[in-house]
C-alpha positions as CSV (number, residue, x, y, z in Angstrom):
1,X,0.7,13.7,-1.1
2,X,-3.1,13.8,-0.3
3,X,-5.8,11.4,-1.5
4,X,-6.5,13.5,-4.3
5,X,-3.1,14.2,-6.0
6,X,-2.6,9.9,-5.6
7,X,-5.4,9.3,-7.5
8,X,-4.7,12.3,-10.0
9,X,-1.1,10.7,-10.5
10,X,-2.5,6.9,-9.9
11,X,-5.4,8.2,-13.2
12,X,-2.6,9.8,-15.0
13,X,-0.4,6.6,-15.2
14,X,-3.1,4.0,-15.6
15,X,-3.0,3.5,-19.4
16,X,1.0,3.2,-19.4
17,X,0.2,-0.2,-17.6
18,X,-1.6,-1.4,-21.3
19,X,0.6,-3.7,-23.5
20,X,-0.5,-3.2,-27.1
21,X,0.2,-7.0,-27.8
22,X,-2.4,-7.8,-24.7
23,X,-5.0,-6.0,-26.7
24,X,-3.6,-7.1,-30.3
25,X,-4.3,-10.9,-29.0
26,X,-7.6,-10.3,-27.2
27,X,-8.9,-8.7,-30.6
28,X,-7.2,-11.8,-32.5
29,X,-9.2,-13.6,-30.7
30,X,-12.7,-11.8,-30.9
31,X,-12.0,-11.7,-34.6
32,X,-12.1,-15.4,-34.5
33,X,-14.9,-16.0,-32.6
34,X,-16.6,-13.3,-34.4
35,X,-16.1,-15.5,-37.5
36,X,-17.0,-18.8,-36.0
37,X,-20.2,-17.6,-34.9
38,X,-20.8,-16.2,-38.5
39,X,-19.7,-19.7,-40.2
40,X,-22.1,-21.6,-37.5
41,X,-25.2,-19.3,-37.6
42,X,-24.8,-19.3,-41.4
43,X,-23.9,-23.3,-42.5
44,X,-25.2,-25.0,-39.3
45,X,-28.7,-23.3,-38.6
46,X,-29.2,-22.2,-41.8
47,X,-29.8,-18.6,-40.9
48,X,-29.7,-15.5,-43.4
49,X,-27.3,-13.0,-42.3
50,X,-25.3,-10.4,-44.8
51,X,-22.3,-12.3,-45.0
52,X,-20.5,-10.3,-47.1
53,X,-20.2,-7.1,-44.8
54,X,-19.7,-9.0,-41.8
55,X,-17.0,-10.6,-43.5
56,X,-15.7,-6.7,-44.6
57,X,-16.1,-5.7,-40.6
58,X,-14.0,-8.8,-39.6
59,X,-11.7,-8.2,-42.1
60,X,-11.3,-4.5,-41.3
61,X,-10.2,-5.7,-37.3
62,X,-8.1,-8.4,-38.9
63,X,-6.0,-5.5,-40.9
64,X,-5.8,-2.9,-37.8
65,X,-4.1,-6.1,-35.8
66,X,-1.8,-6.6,-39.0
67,X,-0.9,-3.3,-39.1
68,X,-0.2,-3.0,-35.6
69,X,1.6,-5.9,-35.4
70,X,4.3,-4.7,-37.8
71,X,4.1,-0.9,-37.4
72,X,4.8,-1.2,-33.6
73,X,7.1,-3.5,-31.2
74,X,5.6,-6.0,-29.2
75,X,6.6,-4.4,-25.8
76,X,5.1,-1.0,-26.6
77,X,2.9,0.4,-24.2
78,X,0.0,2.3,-25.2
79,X,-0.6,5.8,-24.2
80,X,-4.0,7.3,-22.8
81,X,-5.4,8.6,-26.3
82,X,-4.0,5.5,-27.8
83,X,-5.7,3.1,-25.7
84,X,-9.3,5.2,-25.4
85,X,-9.1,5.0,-29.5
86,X,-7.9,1.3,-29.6
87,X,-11.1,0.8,-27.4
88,X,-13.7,3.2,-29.6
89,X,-12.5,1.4,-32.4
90,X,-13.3,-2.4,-30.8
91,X,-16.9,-1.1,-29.7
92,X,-17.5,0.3,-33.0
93,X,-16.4,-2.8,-34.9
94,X,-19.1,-4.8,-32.7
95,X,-21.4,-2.4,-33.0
96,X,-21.9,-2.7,-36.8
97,X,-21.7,-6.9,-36.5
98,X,-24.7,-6.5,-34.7
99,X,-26.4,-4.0,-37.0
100,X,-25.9,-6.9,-39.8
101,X,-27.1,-9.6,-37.5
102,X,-30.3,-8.9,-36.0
103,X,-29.2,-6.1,-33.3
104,X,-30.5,-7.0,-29.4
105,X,-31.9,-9.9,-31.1
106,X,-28.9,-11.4,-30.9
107,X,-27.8,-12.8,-27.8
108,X,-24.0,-11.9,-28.5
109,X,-25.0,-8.2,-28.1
110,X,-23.7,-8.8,-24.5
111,X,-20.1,-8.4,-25.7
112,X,-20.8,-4.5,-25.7
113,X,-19.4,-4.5,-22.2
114,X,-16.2,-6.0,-22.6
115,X,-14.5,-2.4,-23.8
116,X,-16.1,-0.7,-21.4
117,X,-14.9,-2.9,-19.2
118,X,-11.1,-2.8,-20.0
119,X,-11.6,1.2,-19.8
120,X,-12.5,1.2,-16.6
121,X,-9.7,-0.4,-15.3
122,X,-7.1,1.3,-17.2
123,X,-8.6,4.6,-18.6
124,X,-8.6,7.8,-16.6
125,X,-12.0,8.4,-15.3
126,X,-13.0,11.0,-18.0
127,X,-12.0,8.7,-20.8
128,X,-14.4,6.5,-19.3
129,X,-17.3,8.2,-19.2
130,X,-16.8,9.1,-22.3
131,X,-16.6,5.9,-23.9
132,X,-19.7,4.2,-21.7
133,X,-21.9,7.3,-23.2
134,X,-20.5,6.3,-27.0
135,X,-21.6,2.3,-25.4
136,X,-25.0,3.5,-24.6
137,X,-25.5,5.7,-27.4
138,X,-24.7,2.7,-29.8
139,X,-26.6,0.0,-27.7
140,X,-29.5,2.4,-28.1
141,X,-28.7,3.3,-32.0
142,X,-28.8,-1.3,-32.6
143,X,-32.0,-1.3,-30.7
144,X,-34.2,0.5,-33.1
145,X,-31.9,-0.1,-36.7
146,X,-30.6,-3.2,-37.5
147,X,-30.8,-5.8,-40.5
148,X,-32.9,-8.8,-39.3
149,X,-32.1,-12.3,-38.8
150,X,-34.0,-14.6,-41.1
151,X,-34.0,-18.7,-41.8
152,X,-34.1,-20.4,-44.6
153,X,-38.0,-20.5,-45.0
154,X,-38.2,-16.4,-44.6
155,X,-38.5,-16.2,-41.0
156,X,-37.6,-13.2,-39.3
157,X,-36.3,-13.8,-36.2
158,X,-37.0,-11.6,-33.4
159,X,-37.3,-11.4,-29.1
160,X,-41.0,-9.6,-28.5
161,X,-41.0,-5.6,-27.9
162,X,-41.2,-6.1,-24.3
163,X,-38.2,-8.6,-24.0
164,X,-35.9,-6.4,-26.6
165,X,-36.8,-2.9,-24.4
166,X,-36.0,-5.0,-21.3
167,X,-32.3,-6.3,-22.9
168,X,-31.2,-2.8,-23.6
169,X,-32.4,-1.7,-20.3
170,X,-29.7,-4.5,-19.3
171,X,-27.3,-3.5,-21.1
172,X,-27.0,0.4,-20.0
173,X,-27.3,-1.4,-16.5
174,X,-24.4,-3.4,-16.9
175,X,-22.1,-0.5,-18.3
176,X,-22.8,1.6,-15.6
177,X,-22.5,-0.8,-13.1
178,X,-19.3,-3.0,-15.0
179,X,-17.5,0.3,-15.3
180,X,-18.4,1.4,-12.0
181,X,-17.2,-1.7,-10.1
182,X,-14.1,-2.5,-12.2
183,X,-13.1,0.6,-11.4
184,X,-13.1,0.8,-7.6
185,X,-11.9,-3.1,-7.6
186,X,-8.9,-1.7,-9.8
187,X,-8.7,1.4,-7.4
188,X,-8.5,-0.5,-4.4
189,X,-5.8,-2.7,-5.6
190,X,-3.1,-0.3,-6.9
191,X,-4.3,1.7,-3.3
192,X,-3.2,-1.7,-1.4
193,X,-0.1,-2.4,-3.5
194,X,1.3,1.6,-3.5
195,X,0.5,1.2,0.7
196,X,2.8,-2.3,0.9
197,X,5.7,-0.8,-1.2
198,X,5.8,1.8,1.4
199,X,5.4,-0.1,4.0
200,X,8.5,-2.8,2.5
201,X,10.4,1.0,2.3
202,X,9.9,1.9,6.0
203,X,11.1,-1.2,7.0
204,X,13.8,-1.4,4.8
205,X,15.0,2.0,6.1
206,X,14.8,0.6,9.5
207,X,16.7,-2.7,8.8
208,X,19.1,-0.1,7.4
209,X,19.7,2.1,10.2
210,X,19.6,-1.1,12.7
211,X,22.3,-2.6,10.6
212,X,24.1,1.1,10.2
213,X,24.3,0.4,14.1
214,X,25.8,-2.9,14.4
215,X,28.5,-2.0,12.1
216,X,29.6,1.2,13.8
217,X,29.1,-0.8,17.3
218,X,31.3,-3.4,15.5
219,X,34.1,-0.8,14.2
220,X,33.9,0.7,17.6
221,X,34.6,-2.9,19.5
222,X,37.7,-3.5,16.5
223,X,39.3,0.0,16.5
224,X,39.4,-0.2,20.5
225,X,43.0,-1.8,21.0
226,X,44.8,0.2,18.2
227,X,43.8,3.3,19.2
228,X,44.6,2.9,23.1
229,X,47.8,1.5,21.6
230,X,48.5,4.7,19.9
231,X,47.4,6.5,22.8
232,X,49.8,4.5,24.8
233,X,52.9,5.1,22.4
234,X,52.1,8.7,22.4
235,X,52.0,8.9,26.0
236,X,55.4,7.6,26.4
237,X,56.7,9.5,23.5
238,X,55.5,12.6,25.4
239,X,57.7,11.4,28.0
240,X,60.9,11.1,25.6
241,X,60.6,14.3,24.2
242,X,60.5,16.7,26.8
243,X,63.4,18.5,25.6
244,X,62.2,18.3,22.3
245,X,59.3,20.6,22.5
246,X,58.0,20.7,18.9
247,X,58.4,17.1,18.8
248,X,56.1,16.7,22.0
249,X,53.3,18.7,21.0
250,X,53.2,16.5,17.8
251,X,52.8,13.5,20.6
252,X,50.4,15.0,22.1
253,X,48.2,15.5,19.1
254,X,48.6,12.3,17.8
255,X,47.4,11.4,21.5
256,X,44.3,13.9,21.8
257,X,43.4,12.8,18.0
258,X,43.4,9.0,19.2
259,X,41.0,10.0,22.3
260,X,38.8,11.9,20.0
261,X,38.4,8.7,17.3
262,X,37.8,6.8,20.4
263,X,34.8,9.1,21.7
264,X,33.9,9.8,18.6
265,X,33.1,6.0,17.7
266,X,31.5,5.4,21.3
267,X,29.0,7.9,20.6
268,X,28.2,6.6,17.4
269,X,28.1,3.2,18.6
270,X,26.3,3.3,21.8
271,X,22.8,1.9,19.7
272,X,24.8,-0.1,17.9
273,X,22.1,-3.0,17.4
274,X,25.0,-5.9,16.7
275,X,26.1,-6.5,20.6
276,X,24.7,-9.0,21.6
277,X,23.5,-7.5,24.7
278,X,21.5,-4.9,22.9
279,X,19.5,-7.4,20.1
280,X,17.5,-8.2,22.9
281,X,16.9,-5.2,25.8
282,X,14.0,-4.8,28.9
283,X,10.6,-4.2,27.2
284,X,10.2,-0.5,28.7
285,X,13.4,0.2,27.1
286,X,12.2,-0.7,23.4
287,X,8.9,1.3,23.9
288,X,10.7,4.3,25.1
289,X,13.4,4.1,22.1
290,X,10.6,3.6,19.9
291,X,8.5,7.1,21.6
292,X,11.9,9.2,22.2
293,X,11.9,11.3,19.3
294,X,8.1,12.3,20.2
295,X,8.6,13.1,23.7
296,X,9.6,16.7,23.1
297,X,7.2,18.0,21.4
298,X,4.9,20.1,23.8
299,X,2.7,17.1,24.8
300,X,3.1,15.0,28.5
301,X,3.8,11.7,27.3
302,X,3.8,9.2,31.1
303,X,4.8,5.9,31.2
304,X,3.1,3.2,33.3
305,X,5.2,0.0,33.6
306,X,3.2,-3.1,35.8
307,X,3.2,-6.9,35.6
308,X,-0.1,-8.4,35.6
309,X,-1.6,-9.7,38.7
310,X,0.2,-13.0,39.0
311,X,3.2,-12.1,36.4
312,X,6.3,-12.5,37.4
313,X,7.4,-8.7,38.7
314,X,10.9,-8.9,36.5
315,X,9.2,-7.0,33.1
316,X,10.7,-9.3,30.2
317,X,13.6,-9.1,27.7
318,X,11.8,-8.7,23.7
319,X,13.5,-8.8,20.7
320,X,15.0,-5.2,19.3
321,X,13.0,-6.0,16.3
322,X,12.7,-2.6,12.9
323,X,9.4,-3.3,12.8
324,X,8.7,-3.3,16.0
325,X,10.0,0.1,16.8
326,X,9.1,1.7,13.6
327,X,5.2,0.6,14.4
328,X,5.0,1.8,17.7
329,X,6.9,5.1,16.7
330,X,4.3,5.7,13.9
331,X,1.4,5.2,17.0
332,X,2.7,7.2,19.3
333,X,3.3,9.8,16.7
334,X,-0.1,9.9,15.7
335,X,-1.3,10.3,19.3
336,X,0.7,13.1,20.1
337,X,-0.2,15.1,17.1
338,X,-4.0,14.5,17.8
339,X,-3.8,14.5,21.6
340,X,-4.1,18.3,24.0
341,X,-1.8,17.6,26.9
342,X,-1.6,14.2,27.7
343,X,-0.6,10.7,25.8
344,X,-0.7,7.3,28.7
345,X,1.6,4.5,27.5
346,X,0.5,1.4,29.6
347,X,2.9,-1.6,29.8
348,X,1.8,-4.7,31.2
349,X,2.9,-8.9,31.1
350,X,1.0,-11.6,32.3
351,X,2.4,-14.7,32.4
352,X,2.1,-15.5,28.4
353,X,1.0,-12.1,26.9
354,X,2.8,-8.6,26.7
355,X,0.4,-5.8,26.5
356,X,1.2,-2.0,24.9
357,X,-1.6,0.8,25.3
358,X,-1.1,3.7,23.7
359,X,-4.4,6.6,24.7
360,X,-4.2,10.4,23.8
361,X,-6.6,12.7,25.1
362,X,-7.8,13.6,22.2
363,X,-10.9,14.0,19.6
364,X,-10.4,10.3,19.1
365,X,-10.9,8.3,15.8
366,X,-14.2,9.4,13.6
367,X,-16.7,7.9,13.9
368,X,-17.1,7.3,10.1
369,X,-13.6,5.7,9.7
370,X,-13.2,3.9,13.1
371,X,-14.5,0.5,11.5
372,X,-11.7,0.8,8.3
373,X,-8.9,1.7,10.3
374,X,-5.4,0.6,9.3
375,X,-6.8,0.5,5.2
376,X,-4.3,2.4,3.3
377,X,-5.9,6.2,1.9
378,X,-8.9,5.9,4.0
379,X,-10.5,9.6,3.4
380,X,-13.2,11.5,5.6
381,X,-14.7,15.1,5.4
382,X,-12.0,17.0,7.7
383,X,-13.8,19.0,10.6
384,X,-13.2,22.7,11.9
385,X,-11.9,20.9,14.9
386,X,-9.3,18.7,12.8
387,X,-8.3,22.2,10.7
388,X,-7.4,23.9,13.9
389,X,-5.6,21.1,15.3
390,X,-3.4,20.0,12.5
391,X,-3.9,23.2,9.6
392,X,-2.9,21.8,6.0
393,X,-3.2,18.0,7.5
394,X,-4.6,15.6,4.3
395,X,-4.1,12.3,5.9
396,X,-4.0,9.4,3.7
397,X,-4.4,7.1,6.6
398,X,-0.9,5.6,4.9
399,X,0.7,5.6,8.2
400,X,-1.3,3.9,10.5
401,X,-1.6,1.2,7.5
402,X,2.8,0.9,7.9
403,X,2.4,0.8,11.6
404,X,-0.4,-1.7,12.0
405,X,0.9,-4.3,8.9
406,X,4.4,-4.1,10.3
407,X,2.9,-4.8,14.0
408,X,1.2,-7.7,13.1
409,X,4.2,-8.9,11.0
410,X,5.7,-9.1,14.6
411,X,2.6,-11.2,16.1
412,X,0.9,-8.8,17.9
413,X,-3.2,-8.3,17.6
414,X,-3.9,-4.3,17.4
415,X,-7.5,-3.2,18.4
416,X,-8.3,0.3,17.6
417,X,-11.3,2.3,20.0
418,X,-12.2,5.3,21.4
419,X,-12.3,6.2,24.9
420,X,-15.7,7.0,26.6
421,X,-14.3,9.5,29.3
422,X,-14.6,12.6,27.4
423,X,-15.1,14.2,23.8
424,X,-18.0,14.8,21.5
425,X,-21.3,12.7,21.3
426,X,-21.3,10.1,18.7
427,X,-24.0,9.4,16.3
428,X,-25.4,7.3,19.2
429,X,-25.6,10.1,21.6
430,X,-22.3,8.2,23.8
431,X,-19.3,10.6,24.8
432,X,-16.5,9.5,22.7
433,X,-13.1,10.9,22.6
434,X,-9.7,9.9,23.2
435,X,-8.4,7.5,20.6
436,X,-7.1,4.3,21.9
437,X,-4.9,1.9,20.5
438,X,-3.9,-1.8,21.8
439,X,-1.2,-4.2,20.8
440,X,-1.0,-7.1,22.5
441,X,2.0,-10.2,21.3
442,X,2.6,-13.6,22.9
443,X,5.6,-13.9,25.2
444,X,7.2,-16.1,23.0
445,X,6.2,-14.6,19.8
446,X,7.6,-11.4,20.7
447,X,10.8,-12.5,22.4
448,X,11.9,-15.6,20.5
449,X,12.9,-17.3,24.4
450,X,11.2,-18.5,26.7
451,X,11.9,-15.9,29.9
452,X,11.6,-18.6,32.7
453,X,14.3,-20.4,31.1
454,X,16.8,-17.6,29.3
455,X,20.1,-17.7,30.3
456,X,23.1,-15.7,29.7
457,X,23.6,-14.2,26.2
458,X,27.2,-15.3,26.0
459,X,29.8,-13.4,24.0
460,X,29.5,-11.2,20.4
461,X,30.3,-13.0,17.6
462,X,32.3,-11.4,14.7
463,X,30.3,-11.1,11.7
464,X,30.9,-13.5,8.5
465,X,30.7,-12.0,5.1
C-alpha cells in the first residue's frame, strides 16, 4: 500500500472513529453555557439582548440532543455525512446566537472554531474544506448583520471599525490554521500508531516462528528414543522373518518409515531456537541468519568479522533475540535492493560495545529525507534513477520504521548516513552516495552475560506448561 491509498483508506475511516454520545454531551454542554452566558449578560450586567429567540436557538439544540438521544443508541458511531451535518448544524446554531447578540462584538464569537476544529480531525479532507468555507462565509455574514448589544440606559455596545475588521481577520486566521494543524497532528498520530501495530505484528510473527522452532527442536529431542527403538525392533524382526518374505518387507518398511520421521524431524529442527545451545550462538552467526535469505539475489554481499584493537580476539556469544534478526534482516534487505554490486557487512567488538555496519553501494539516502529517517510513511518525489532501479517501488518508509524501533528495543543506537566515496552531488556540492547504516549495542545489553565470565550453558530444560 503506498502513501496515498493509507491516507485514502486512513480519510475514508476517520468519521467511523466519532461516538454520537461524545458529540451529544459536548453540545449538552454548549447549550448550557450558551444559556448561562445569556442569564449573566441579561440579569447581572443588565444588558439588552433578544432573549426570546436566543432562548428559541438554545431550545432548538436542546431538542436535536433529545431526539438523538432516544432515536439512536448510545454506542452508535456516526457516519461521514452524519457527522459533516451534525457539525453544519452546531456552527449554524452559533452562528444565529451571535446574530442576536451583538455579532464580532461579542467576545464569545471565538467559539466559531470549535466545529471546525473537530472536522479536521475526524472529517475527510473535502468535508473539511467545505465546512471551514460555510465558517468563513458565516463569520463574514455576523460581521456586517447582527442585532446590537445595548444596556440599560440605550447604549449600544460596540468594538471600533478597525478592531471589529481586525477580529474577523482573526477569525478566518484561526480556521485555516486550527483546521490545518489539527489535521496534520491527527495525521501524524494514526501514521505513528498504524506503523507500531505493524511493527508489534512483525515481531509477533518472529516470536512465532522462533517458538515454531523450539517446539519441533523439542519433538525432535522426545521422539528420538522411540523411533530408534522401532528401528531396532524392526531390525531384528527383519532378522526373524527371513523365510517369511512378505512379512519382512513389512519390517523393513516399518524400519525405513522410522528413519524417514527421524530425518524428517532433524531437518525441521536443526533451527530449533529451544536448545539451549542455540538461544545464545557466535555473533557472525546471528548476522548471517539474519542476511541469509538476501544473499542470493544477484548482489555480492562480504562479510568482514574483526575485534577491535585491544578486544579480546574470541568474537562474542549474543542473544538469538526476534527482534534482533528481524531488524537487521529488514536493513540488509533494503541495502541490497538499493545497492549495484556490492553490500559490506562490518563486524567488530571492543571490549564493551558490539558494532554492525551495514553499507551498499548505492544512490544512498535522499538528501530530503536523510534527517526523518526511521519516521513511519516518510514520502519524497521518486527520481528517474529510483524508477529504473526499483520500477513500481512506493515506499512508505514502514520498514525501516519496524527495523529501527525493534533495534532499539534491543539497546542498540542506529545512525543512518551516506557515504562520501561516490554518488551524486548533494545540495552542498559534496559527493554523496552509498547509504550507510550503524548499530551499535552494549556487550552486556546485547548478550544478557558478561563474556569474561560465561561459563557452560548446562543442559535443556523440558518445557513447563
Amino acid at each position: 500500500m503506498s502513501v496515498s491509498e493509507f491516507e485514502m483508506f486512513q480519510d475514508q475511516q476517520r468519521s467511523n472513529w466519532v461516538r454520537l454520545r461524545t458529540l451529544v454531551t459536548l453540545r449538552w454542554f454548549a447549550a448550557a453555557g450558551q444559556a448561562i452566558a445569556i442569564f449573566v449578560a441579561t440579569r447581572i450586567y443588565g444588558l439588552q439582548l433578544e432573549v426570546g429567540y436566543a432562548a428559541l436557538v438554545i431550545g432548538v439544540s436542546v431538542i436535536a440532543n433529545l431526539v438523538s438521544s432516544v432515536t439512536y443508541p448510545e454506542n452508535k458511531r456516526l457516519s461521514e455525512h452524519e457527522t459533516w451535518l451534525w457539525l453544519v448544524f452546531d456552527i449554524i446554531q452559533l452562528s444565529l446566537l451571535l446574530f442576536l447578540a451583538g455579532g464580532l462584538n461579542n467576545p464569545f464569537a471565538m467559539l466559531v472554531l470549535a466545529p471546525i476544529t473537530i472536522a479536521a480531525t475526524v472529517l475527510q479532507l473535502r468535508n473539511t474544506i467545505l465546512l471551514g468555507l460555510i465558517t468563513i462565509a458565516l463569520i463574514t455574514l455576523i460581521s456586517q448583520y447582527s442585532l446590537p448589544i445595548t444596556t440599560t440606559s440605550g447604549t449600544v455596545l460596540a468594538l471600533p471599525v478597525l478592531f471589529q475588521f481586525g477580529f474577523w481577520v482573526a477569525l478566518v486566521v484561526g480556521v485555516v490554521f486550527l483546521a490545518i494543524y489539527a489535521r496534520q497532528v491527527t495525521n501524524e498520530m494514526h501514521m505513528m500508531g498504524e506503523a507500531l501495530l505493524a511493527t508489534q505484528l512483525a515481531l509477533a510473527r518472529e516470536q512465532k516462528l522462533t517458538d515454531l522452532g523450539g517446539v519441533v527442536a523439542a519433538a525432535a529431542h522426545e521422539l528420538g528414543t522411540p523411533l530408534a527403538t522401532i528401528k531396532l525392533v524392526g531390525s531384528e524382526l527383519m532378522e526373524e522373518l527371513e523365510e517369511w518374505p512378505e512379512l519382512r518387507e513389512d519390517a523393513m518398511l516399518i524400519r525405513d518409515q522410522a528413519n524417514r520421521c527421524r530425518d524428517i524431524l532433524h531437518s525441521m529442527g536443526r533451527a530449533g531456537k529451544d536448545d539451549l545451545h542455540l538461544r545464545h550462538a557466535p555473533l557472525e552467526t546471528v548476522v548471517k541468519e539474519a542476511a541469509e535469505p538476501h544473499l542470493d539475489r544477484g548482489r555480492i554481499v562480504e562479510f568482514d568479522i574483526s575485534p577491535e584493537q585491544g578486544a579480546d580476539p574470541i568474537q562474542p556469544s549474543i542473544a538469538r533475540r526476534p527482534e534482533i534478526i528481524h531488524g537487521l534482516r529488514n536493513l540488509i534487505q533494503n541495502a541490497v535492493d538499493f545497492s549495484r554490486e556490492r553490500v559490506q557487512i562490518d563486524i567488530n567488538w571492543s571490549k564493551t560495545d558490539i558494532t554492525v555496519r551495514i553499507a551498499d553501494d548505492g544512490p544512498g539516502f535522499p538528501q530530503s529525507v536523510i534527517g526523518r529517517i526511521g519516521e513511519p510513511y516518510v514520502r519524497r518525489r521518486r527520481t528517474s534513477e529510483d524508477r529504473s532501479q526499483r520500477p513500481g517501488y512506493e515506499g512508505m518508509g514502514l520498514g525501516l520504521f519496524i527495523a529501527k524501533t525493534l533495534i532499539e528495543r534491543s539497546g542498540a543506537k542506529i545512525t543512518f548516513a551516506n557515504s562520501r566515496r561516490h554518488g551524486h552531488a548533494s545540495w552542498t556540492g559534496q559527493a554523496t552516495g552509498g547509504a550507510i547504516v550503524t548499530l551499535r549495542w552494549s556487550q552486556v545489553a546485547l548478550s544478557g552475560i558478561n563474556q569474561t565470565e560465561a561459563g557452560p550453558l548446562g543442559e535443556n530444560l523440558r518445557n513447563l506448561p
